[in-house]
N, C-alpha and C positions, 0 to 999 in steps of 0.2 A: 624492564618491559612489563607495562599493566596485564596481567591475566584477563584472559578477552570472555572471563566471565565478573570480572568484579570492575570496579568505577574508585579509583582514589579522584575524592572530590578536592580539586584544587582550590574553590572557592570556599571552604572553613579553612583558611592555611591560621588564622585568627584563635584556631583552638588549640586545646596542646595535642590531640591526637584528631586527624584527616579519620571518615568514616571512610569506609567502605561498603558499597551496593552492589552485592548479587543481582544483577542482571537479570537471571535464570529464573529466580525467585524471588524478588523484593520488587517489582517493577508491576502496576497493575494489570487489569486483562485491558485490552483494547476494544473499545464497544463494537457494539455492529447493528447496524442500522434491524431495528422490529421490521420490518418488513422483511427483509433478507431471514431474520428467523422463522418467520412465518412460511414463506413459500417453502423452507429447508422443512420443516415439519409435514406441512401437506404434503410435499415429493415424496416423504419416509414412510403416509398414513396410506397411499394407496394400495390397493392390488400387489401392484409390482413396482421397485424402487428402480427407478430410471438413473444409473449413476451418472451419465453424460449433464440428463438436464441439474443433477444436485449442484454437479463439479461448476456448474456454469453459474448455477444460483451464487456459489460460493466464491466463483472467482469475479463473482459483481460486486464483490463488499470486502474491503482493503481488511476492515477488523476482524471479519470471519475467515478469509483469507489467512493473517496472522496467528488468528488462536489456533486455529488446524493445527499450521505448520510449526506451532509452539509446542504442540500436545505431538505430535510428532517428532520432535527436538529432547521431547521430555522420554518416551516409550522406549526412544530407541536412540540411546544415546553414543553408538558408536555408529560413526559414518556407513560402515560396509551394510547394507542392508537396510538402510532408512528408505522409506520412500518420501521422495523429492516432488512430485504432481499430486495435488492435489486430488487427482480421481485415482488416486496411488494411496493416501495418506489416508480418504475414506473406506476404501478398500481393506487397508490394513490394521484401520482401526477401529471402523465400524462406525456404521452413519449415526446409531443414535449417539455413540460417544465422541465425534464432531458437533451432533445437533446440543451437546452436553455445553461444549468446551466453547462453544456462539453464544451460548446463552446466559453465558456468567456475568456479561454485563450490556444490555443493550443500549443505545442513544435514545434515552425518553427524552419526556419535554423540560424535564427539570436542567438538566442538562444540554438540551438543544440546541448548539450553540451555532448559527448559522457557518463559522470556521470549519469547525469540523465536516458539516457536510458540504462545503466547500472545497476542503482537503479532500474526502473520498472520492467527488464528482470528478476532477481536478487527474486523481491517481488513476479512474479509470476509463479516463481521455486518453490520460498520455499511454497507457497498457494497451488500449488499441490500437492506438496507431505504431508503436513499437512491434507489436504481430505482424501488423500490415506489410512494415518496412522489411521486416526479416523474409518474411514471406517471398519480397522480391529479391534478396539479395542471392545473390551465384553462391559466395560459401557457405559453410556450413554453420548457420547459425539457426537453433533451432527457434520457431515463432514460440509457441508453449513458454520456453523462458525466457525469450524477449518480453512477452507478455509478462511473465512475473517481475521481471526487471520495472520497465515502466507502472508496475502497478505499487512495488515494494521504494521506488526511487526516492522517496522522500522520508524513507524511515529515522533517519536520525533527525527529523526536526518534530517526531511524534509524542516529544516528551513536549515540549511547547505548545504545542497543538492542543494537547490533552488537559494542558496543566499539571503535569507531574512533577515541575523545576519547581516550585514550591515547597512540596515535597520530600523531591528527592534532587537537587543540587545538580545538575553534569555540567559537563564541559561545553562551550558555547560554540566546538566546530561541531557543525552536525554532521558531516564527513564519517568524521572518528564516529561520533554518537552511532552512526547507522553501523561503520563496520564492526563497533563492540555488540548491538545487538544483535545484527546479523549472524557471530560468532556463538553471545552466549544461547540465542537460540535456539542455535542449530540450523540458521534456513539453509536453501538448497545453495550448491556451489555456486551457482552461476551469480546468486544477489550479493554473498562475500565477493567472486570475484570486482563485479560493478564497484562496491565501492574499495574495494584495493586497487583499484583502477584512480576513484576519484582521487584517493591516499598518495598516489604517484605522478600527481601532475607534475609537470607538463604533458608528462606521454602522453597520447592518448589510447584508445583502448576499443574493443569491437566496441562494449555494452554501450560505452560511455558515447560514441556516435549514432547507436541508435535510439539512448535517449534526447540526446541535443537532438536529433531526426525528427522526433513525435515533437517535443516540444518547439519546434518551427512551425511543423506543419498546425499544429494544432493554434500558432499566433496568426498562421496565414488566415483557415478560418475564421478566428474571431475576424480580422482585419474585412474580410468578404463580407460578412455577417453587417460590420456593423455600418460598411457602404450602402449595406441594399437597405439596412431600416432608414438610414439617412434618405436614401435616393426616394424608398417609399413614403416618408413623413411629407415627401417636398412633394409628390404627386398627391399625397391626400389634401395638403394645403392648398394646392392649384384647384381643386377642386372643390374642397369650401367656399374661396372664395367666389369661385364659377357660380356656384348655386346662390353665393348671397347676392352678384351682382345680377341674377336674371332673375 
């Protein structure tokens, strides 16, 4: 069994000795969008630090999202006593040393890459609609980590994303990929759970139907969306032509 903090790369099977990658440590910070840094500064520079509006700033940006809950992975590295929320993890570790741990690498323009901010927009569609749906459900599933679920759901295809397989070689199920870093992270139970969920199909699983849940709903909009531009293009064209013929 692979230590669910280290990577034997199957893809050098070609050398005499397979590397292995620290997860924990060897793997880079994940950016976060300049803006989301910025507003996290301003909320830290006032009067009085508003933890609700920081938690909310932070849980708008998948990368600042992650370093938190990495630098929490990192402090407090036995389970009992970690905090798991976000407006937990600032709390316990202190807002400038979150506004620290966002700022280690942000998405400039050199880097820019319309994917990436594709992937974030993308993760926090699907994280609200995953609140929403918890929200209605009768058991006990809390929205909070429904949310983090949908927002963290694509973590194992963040080394592609990022450009880090270049780099650093992994395995090409992203599955696995998310639940070894889920693990050597340290994130909260409930995103290990999800993808130990994806790890066991066919079962299915609470998370894993409240993310198919978001990502429906979220196809149905587009689908609305892209009726009403159509239906709109066809009334504006009814109506050029109106005006050239009179």
């Amino acid at each position: 069994m692979l230590n669910k903090k280290v990577f034997e790369i199957g893809a050098w099977r070609n050398t005499s000795q397979q590397p292995q990658i620290d997860l924990a440590r060897d793997l880079p910070d994940v950016p976060v969008m300049p803006e989301t840094l910025l507003l996290m500064e301003l909320s830290a520079h006032g009067r009085s630090i508003d933890l609700h509006e920081i938690t909310q700033i932070v849980l708008g940006d998948l990368g600042a999202t992650i370093q938190i809950l990495r630098l929490a992975g990192h402090e407090y590295p036995v389970a009992e006593g970690r905090p798991n929320r976000i407006e937990d993890c600032i709390s316990a570790l202190g807002v400038q040393a979150c506004i620290d741990a966002a700022s280690r690498r942000t998405l400039n323009r050199a880097m820019d890459k319309l994917s990436i901010r594709k992937a974030w927009s993308h993760a926090g569609e699907i994280a609200g609609n995953c609140k929403r749906i918890a929200e209605t459900m009768a058991r006990n599933v809390g929205p909070d980590e429904a949310y983090l679920n949908g927002l963290l759901h694509s973590l194992g295809s963040l080394p592609a994303i990022l450009g880090w397989e270049p780099m650093y070689p992994v395995l090409k199920d992203p599955d696995l990929v998310g639940l070894r870093l889920a693990q050597a992270w340290s994130l909260p139970l409930c995103v290990v759970e999800y993808f130990r969920e994806l790890r066991d199909l066919p079962s299915s699983g609470r998370w894993i139907g409240i993310v198919h849940g978001a990502h429906e709903e979220l196809n149905l909009y587009s689908r609305e969306c892209s009726s009403n531009e159509r239906r709109s293009s066809r009334v504006s064209a009814r109506g050029r032509l109106a005006s050239v013929s009179s």
